[in-house]
C-alpha positions in Angstrom: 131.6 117.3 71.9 130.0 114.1 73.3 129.9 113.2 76.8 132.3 110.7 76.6 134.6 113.0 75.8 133.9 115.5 78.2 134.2 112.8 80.6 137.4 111.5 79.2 138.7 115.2 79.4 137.4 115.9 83.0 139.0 112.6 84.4 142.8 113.9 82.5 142.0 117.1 84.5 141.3 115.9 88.3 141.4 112.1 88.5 138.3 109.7 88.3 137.6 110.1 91.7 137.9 113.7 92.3 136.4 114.9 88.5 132.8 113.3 89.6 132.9 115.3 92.9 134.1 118.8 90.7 131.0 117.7 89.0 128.9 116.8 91.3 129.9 119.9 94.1 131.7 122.8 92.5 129.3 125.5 91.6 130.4 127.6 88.2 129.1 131.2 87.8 129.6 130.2 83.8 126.8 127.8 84.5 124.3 130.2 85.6 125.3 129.0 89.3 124.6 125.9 88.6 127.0 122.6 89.1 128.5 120.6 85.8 125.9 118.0 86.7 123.2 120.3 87.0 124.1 122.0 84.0 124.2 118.7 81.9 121.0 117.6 83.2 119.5 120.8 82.4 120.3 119.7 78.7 123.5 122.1 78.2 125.9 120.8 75.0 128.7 119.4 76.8 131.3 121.8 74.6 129.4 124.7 76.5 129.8 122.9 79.9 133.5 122.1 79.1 134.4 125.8 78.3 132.9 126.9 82.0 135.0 124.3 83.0 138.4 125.3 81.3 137.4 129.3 82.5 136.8 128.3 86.0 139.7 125.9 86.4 143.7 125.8 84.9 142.8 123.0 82.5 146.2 122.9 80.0 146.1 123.7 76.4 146.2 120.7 75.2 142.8 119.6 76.8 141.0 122.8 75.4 
C-alpha cells in the first residue's frame, strides 16, 4: 500500500481534519505503543500501519 493510499483511506475513515490528529495523538498497542505517525516514521509499511488501524478502530469492510 502506498502512503497515499493509506492517507486516502484514513481521511474516508475520520475526516481530513480529525484523521491527522488519530495520527498524530492516538497511541495503538498494534504499533508497539507507538502513534500512526511514529510508526511511519520508524519506517513501518503502511499496509502494516493500516491493519493496526482497522484492529484498533471500526473502519468498514469496504476500506479494509
Amino acid at each position: 500500500m502506498r502512503l497515499t493510499v493509506f492517507w486516502d483511506r484514513m481521511n474516508q475513515q475520520f475526516g481530513e481534519a480529525y484523521a491527522s490528529s488519530v495520527a498524530k495523538d492516538y497511541v495503538i498497542a498494534a504499533l508497539g505503543g507507538r502513534t500512526i505517525e511514529q510508526a511511519l516514521a520508524d519506517g513501518e509499511p503502511a499496509k502494516k500501519v493500516w491493519a493496526a488501524v482497522v484492529a484498533t478502530f471500526d473502519v468498514p469492510a469496504r476500506l479494509h
